[in-house]
ZAKETI-908205 format. One line per field, with one value per residue: residue number from 1; residue in one letter; x, y, z of N, C-alpha, C in turn. Coordinates in pm, whole numbers, plus 32768, in hexadecimal, padded with zeros to 4 digits. Each point is the difference from the previous one (the first is absolute). Example, Ala and Ser with C-alpha at 12.3 -4.5 7.8 and 13.67 -1.06 7.14 Angstrom:
# residues 2
seq = (1 2)
type = (a s)
n.X = (8527 7FDD)
n.Y = (7DC7 8069)
n.Z = (830C 7FB8)
ca.X = (7FA7 8052)
ca.Y = (8077 8077)
ca.Z = (8000 8006)
c.X = (805A 7FB3)
c.Y = (8078 806D)
c.Z = (8000 8049)
This chain:
# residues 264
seq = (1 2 3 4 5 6 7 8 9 10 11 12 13 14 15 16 17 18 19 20 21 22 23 24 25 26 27 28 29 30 31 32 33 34 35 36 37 38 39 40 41 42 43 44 45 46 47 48 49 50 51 52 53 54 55 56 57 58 59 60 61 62 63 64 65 66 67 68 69 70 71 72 73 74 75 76 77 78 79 80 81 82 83 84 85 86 87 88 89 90 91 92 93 94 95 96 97 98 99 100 101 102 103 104 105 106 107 108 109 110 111 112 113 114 115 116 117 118 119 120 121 122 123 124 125 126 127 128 129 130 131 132 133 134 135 136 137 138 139 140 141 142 143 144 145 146 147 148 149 150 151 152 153 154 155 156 157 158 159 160 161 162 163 164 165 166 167 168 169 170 171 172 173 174 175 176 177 178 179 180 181 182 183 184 185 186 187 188 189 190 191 192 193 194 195 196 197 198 199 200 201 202 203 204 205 206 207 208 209 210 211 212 213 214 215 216 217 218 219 220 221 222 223 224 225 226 227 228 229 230 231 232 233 234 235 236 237 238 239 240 241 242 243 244 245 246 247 248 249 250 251 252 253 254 255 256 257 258 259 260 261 262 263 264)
type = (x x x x x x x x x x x x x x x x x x x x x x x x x x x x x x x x x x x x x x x x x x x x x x x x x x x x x x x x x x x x x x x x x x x x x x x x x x x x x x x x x x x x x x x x x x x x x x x x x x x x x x x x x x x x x x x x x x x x x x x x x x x x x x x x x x x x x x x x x x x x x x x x x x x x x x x x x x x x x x x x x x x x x x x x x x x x x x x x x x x x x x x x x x x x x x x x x x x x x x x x x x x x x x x x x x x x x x x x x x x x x x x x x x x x x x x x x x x x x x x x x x x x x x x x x x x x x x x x x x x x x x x x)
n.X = (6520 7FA9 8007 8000 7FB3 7FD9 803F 7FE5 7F89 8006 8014 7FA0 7FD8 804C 7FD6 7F82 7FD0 8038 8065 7FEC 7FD2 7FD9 7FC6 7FE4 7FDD 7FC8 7FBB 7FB8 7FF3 803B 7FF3 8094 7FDD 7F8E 7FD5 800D 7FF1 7FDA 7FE2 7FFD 7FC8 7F8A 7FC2 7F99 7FDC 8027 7FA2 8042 7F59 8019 7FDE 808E 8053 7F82 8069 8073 7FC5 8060 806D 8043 808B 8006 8051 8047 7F99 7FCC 7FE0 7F78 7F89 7F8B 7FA5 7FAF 803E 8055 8035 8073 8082 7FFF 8079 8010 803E 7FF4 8062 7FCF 8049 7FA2 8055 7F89 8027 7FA6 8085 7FD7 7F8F 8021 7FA9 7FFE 7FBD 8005 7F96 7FD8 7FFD 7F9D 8007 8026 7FB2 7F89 8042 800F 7FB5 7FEC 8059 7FC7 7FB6 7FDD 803F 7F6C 7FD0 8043 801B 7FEC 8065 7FA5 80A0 7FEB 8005 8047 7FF3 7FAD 7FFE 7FD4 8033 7F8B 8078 7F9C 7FDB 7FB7 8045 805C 7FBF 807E 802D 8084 7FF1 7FD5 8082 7FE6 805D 8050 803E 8096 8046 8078 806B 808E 8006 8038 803F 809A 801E 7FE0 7F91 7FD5 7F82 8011 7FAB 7FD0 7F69 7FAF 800F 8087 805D 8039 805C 8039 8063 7FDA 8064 7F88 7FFF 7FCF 7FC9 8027 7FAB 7FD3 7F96 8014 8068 7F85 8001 801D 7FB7 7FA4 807F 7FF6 7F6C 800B 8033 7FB3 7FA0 803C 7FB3 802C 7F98 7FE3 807C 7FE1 7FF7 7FD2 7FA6 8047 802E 8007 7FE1 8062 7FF2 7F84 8060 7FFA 7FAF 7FED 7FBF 7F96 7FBC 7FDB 7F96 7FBD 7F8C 7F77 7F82 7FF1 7F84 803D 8026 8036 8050 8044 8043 804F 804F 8026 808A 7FF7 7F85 8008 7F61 7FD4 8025 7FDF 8021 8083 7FB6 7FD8 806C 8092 7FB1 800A 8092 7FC4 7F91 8067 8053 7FAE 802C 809B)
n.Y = (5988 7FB8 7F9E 805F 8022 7F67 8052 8082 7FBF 7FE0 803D 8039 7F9C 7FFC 807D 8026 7F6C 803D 7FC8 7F5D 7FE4 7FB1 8050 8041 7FBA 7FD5 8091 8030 7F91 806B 8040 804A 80AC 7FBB 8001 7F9A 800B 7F80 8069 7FD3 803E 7FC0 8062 7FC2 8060 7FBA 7FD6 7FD3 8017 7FAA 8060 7FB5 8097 7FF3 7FA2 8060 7FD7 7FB5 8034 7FF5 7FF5 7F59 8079 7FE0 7FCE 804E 802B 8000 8072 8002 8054 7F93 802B 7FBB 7FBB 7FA2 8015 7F90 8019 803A 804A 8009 803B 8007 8069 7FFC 7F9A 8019 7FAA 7FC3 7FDC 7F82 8004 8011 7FE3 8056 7FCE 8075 8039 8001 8084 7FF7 80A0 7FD3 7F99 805E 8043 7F9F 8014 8079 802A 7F9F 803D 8068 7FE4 7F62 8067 803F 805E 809D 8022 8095 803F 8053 8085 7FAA 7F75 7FBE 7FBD 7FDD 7F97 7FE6 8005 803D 7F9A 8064 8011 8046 8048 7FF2 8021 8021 7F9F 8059 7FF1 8035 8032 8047 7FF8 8037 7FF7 803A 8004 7FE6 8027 8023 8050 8003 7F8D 7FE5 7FFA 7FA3 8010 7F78 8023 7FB0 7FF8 7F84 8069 8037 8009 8048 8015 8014 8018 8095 802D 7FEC 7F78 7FDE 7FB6 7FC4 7FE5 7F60 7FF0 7FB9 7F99 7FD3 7FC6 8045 8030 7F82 802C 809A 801E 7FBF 8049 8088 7FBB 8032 80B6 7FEB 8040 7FEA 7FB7 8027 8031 7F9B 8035 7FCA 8075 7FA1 8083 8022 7FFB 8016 7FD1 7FB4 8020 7F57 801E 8035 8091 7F6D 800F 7FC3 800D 7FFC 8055 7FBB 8012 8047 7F7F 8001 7F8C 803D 7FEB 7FF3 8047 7FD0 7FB6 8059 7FAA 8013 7FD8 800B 7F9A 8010 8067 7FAC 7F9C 805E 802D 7FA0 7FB1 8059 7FE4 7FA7 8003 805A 7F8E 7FFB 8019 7FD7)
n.Z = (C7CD 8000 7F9B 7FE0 8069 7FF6 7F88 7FD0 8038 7FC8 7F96 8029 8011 7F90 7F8D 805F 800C 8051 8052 7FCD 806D 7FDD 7FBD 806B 8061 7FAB 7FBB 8073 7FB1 7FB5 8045 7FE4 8008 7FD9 8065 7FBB 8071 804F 804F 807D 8038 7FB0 7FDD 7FFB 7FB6 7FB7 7FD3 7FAB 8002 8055 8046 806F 7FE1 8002 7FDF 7FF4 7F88 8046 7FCC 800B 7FC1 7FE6 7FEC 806F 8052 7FB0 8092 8020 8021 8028 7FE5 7FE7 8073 802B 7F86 807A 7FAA 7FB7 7FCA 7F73 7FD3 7F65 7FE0 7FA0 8009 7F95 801F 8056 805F 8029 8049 802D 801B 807D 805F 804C 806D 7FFD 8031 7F93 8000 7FC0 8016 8071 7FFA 7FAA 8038 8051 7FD4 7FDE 807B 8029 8006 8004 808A 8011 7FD9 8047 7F7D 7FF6 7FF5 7FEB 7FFE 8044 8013 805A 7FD9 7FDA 7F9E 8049 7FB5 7FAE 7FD5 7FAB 804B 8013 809F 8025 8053 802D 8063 801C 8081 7FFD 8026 809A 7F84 801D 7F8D 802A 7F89 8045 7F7F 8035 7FCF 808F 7FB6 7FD7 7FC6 803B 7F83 8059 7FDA 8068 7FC9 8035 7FD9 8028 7FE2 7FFA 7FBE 8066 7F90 8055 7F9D 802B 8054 8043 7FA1 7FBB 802D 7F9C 7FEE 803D 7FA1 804C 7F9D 8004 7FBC 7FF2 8019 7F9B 7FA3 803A 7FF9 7FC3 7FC7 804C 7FF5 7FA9 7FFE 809A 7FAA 809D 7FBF 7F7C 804B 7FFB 7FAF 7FDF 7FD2 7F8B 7FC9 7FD3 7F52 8037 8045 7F6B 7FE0 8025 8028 7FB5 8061 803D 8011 8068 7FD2 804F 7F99 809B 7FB0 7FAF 8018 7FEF 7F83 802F 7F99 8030 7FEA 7F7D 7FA8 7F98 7FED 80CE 7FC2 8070 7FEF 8070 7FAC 7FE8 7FE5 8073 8046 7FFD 8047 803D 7FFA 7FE5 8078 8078 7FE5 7FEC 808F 8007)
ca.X = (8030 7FFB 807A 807B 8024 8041 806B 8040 7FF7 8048 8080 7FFE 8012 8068 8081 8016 7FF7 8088 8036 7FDA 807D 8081 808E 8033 804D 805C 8048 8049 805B 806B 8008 805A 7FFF 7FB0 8027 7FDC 8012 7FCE 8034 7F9E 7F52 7FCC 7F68 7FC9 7FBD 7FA7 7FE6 7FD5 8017 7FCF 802C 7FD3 803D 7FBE 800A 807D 804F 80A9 8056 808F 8058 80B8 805E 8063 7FDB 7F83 7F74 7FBB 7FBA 7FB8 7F85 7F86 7F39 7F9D 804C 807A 7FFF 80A2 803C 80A3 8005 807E 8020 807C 7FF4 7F74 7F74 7FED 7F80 7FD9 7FAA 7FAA 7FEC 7FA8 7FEC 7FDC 7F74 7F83 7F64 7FD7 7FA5 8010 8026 8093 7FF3 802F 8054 806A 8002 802F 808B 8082 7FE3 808B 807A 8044 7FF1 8093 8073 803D 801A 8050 8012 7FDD 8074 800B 7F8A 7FD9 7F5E 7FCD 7FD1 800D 800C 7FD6 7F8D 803F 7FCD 8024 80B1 802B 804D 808B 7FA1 80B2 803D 7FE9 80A0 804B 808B 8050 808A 804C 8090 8041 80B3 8069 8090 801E 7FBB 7F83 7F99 7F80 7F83 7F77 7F3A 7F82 7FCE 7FA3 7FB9 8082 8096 807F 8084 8065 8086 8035 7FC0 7F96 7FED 7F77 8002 7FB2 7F94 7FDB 7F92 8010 7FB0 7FA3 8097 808B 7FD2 8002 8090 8013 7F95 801C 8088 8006 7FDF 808B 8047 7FDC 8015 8005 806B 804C 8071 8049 804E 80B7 8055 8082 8094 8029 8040 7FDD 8051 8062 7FD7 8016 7F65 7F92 7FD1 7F9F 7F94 7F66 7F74 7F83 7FB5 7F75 7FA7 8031 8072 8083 805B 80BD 808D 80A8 8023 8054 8036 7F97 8051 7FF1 7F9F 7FF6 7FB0 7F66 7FB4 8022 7F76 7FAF 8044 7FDC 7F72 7FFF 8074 7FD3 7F57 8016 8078 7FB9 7FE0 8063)
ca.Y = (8060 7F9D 7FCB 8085 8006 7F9B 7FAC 8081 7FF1 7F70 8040 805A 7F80 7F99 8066 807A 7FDA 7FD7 7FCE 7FFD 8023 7F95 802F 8086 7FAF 7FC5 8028 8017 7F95 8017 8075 7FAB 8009 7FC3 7FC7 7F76 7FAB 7FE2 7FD9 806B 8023 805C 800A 7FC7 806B 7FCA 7F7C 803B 80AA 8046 807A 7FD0 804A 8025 7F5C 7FFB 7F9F 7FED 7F40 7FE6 7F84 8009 7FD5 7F99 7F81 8016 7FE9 8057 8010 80A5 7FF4 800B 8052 7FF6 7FC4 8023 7F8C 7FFF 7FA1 7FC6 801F 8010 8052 801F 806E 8022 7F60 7FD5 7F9A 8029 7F81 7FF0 8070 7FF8 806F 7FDF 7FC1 802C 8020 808A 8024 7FD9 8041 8029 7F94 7FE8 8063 7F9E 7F44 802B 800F 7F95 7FDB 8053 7FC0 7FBD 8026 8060 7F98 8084 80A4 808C 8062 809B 803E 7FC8 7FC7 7FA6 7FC2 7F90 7FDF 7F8F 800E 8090 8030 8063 7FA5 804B 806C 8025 8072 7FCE 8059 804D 8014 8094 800B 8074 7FDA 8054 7FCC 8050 7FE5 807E 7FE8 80CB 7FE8 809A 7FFB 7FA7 805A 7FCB 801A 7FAF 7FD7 7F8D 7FF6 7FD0 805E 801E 7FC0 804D 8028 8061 7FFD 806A 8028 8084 802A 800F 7F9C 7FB2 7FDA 7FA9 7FA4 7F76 7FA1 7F94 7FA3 803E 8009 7F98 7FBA 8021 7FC4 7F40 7FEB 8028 7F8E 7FA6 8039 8045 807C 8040 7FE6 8032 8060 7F99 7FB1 8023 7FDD 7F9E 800A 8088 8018 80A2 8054 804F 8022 7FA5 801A 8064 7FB6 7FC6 7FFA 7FCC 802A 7FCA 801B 7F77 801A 8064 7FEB 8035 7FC8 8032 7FC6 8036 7FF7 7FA9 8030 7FFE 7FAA 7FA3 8028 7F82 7F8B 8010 8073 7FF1 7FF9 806E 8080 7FD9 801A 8077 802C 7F97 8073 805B 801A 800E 80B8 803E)
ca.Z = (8062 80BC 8012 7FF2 806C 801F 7FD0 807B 80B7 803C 7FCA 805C 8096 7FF8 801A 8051 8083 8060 8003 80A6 809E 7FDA 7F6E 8063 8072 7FBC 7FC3 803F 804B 7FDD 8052 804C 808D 803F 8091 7FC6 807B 8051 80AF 804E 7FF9 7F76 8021 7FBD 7FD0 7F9D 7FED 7F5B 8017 8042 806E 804F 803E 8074 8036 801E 7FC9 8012 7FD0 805F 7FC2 8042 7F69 8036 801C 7F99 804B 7FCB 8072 8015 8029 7F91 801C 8072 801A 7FE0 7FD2 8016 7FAE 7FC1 7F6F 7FD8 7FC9 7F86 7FB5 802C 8031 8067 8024 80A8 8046 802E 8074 8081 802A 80C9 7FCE 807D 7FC4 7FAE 7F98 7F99 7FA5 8015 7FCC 7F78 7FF5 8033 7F8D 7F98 7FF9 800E 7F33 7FC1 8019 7FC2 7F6E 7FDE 7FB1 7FD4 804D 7FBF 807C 8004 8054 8064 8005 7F88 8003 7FEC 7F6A 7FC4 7F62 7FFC 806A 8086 804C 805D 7FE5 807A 8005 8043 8049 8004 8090 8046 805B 7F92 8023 7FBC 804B 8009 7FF1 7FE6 7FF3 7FF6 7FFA 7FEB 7F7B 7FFA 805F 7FE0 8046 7FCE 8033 7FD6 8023 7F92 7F8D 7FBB 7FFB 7FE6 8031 7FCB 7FF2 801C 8060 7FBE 7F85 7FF6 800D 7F95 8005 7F93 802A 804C 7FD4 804A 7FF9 804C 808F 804B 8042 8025 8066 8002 804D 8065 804E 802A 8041 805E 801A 806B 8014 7FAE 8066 803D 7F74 801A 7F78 7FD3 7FFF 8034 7F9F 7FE2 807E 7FD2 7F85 7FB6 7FFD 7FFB 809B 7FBE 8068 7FBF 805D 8033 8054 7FF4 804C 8065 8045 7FCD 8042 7FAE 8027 8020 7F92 7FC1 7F90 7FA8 7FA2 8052 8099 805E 7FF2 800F 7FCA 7F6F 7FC0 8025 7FAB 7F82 7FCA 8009 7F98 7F7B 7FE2 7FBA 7F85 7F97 7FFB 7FE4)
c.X = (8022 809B 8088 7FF5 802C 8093 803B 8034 8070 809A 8047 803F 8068 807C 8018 7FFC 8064 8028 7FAD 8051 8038 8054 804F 8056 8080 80AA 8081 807E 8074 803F 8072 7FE8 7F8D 803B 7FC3 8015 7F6F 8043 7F96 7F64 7FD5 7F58 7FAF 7F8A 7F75 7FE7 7FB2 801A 7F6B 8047 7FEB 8056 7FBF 7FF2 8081 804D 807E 803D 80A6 8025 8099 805D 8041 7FAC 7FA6 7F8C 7FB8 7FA3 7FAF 7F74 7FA5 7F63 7FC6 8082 8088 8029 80BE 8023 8063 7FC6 80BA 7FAC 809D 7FC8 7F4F 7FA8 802D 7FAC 8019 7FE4 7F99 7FCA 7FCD 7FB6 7F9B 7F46 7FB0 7F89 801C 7F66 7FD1 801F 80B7 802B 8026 807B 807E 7FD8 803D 805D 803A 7FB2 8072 807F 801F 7FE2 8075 804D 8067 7FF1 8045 7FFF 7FF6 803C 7F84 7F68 801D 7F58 802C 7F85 7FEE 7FED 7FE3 7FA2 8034 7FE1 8006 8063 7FFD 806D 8049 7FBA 80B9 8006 7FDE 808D 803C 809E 8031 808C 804C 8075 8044 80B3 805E 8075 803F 7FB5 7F7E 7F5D 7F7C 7FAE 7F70 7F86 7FD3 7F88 7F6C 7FD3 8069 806B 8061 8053 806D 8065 8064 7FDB 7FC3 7FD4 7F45 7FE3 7F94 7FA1 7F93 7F70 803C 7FAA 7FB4 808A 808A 7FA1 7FE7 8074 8038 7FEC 8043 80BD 7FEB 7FF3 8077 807E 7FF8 8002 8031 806B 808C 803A 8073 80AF 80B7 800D 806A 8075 7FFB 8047 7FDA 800E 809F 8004 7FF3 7F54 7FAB 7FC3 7F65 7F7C 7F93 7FB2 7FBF 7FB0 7F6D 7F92 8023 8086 808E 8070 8096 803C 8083 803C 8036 8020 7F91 8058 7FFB 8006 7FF6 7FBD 7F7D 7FC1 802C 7F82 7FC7 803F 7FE0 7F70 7FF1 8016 7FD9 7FAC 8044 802A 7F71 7FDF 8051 800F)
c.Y = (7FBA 7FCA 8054 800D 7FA9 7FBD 809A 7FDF 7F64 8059 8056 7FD7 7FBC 804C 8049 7FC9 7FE7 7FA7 7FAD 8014 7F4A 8010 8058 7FE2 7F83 8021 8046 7F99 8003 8064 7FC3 8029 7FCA 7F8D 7F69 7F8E 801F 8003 805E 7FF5 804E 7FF9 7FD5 8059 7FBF 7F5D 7FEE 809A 8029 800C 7F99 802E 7FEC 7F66 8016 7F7D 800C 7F9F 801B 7FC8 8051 7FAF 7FA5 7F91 7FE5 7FB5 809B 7FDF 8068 7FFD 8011 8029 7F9E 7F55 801A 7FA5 8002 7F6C 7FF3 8049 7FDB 806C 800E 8056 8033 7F92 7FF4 7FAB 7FCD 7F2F 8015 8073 7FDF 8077 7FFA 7FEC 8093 800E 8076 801F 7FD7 8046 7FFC 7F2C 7FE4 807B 7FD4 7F72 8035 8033 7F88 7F85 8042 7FD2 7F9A 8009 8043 7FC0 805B 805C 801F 8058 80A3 804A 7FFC 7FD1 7F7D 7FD0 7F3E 7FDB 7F59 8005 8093 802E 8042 7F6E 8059 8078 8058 808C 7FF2 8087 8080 7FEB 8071 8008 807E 7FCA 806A 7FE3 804E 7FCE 8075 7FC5 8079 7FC6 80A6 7FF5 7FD4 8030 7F93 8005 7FAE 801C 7FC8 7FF4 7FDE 806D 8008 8008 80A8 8008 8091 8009 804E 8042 80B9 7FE6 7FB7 7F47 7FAA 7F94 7FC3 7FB3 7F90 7F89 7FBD 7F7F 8023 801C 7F96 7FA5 803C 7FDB 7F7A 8010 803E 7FB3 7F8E 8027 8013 8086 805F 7FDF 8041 8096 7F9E 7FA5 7FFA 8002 7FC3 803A 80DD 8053 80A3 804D 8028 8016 7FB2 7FE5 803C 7F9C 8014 8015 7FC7 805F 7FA6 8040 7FCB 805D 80A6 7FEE 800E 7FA0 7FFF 7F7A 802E 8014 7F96 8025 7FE1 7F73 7F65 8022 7F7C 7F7A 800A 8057 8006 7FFD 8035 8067 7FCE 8019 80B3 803E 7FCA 807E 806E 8003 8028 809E 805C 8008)
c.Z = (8084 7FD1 7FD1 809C 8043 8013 8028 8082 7FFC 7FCD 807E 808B 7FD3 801C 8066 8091 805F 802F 808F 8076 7FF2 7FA0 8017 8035 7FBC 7FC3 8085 805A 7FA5 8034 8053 80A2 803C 806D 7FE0 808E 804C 808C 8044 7FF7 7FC9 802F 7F92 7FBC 7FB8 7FE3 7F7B 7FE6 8054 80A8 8064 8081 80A8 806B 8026 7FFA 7FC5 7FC9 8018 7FA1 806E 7F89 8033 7FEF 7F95 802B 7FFE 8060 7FF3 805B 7FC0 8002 808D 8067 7FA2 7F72 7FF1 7F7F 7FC1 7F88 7FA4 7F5A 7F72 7F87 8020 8008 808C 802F 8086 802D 8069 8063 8047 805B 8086 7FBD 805D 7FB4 7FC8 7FE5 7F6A 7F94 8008 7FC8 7F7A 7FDB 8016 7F99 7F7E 7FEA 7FFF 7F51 7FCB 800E 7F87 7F57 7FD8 7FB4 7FEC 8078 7FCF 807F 7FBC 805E 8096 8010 7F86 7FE0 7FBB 7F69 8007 7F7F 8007 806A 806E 805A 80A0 7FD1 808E 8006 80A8 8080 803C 80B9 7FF6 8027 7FAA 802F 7F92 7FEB 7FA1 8004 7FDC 7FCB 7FA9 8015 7FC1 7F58 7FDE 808A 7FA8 807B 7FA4 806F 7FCC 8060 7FBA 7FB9 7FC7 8010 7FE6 8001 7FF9 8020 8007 8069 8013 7F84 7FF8 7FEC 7F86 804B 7FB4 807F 806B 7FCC 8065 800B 8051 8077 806C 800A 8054 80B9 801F 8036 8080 805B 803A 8090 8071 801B 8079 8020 7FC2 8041 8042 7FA0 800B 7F67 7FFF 7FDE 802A 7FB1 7FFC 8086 7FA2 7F7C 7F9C 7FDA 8026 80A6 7FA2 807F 7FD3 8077 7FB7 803D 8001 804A 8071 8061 7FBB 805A 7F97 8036 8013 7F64 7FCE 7F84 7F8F 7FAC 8034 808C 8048 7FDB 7FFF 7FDE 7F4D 7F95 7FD0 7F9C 7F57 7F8F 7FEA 7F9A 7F88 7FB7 7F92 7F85 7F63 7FF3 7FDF 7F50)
């Protein structure tokens, strides 16, 4: 009887046991809309598994220079990582010398163990965890900007009626005018290209903008507009022909116009 339960209970654990959170996480690295880049400041939550939320431990990567930086519980640190597909690995590290605590001591020795144990990263919707081989090692999460941005395209003409919104929760459009506007999730991905071209823009300038050309003073093009709305502020540009908008705002639109086309 003992061993009928034996070979039950192990039957039982082979078939019914789930999936671990590395087989999880794994599996989720096929996920095309998963956001697969490193940029910006990510909070440091965990260390294995355990809770070290309460050290406000930080780590920074910069995609351009692929230097990297954060705060490890009591000192700073700073260095060089590189990165291809899900192997990441971290040169040398340095980091400022002050006095710690000793609980905030070994909390900071074991993050930067971790650093140089890192062989894998698997990313998750906005965050990743750090692996050596199958071993959890860290897992972090993308600390969010305190910002609301909205952006607003338009291009009217006698034939022609588009109406784009975007905004990190979702993507609208509509194509008739009074008519009811379709509506789609805002990829994490399209958002942060989004985000990453704005930056390109002087926003408080774009009233300023000269269109290139003047084709929709005769019906040769739909009048094209951008808005911007940052944080409550609200910045328009002058009109221009749909099709070709100003140098310095081209990108931008573009990118816009890209979002939508999957909604139509």
């Amino acid at each position: 009887m003992k061993s009928f339960l034996m070979i039950f209970s192990i039957i039982v654990l082979r078939c019914c046991w789930g999936p671990t959170d590395f087989q999880l996480m794994l599996a989720q690295q096929n996920d095309n809309t998963l956001l697969k880049t490193l940029n910006g400041t990510y909070k440091i939550n965990t260390l294995g598994y355990d809770d070290v939320s309460s050290y406000s431990l930080n780590i920074t990567f910069d995609d351009n220079t692929k230097k990297v930086s954060g705060f490890a519980g009591c000192n700073r640190f700073f260095g060089t990582y590189s990165i291809k597909d899900n192997a990441l690995t971290f040169g040398d590290i340095g980091s400022t010398k002050m006095m710690c605590q000793d609980e905030e001591n070994k909390t900071e020795t074991k993050l930067l163990k971790a650093f140089k144990k890192a062989n894998l990263i698997l990313f998750k919707e906005g965050g990743f965890s750090l692996y050596n081989k199958k071993k959890l090692l860290l897992s972090a999460e993308k600390e969010v900007e305190n910002i609301s941005v909205n952006f607003e395209y338009s291009a009217l003409s006698r034939g022609t009626y588009k109406l784009i919104n975007i905004n990190q929760k979702s993507v609208s459009l509509t194509n008739k005018q009074k008519g009811k506007p379709n509506t789609k999730v805002c990829r994490e991905a399209d958002w942060s290209n989004l985000m990453k071209t704005l930056k390109t823009v002087d926003v408080e300038n774009i009233a300023n903008l000269k269109a290139p050309s003047e084709d929709r003073f005769f019906d040769g093009a739909a009048i094209g507009n951008l808005k911007i709305t940052y944080n409550g502020i609200v910045y328009e540009s002058q009109s221009f022909d749909h099709g070709n908008p100003p140098k310095e705002i081209a990108i931008l639109v573009k990118e816009i116009l890209s979002i939508s086309e999957n909604i139509e």
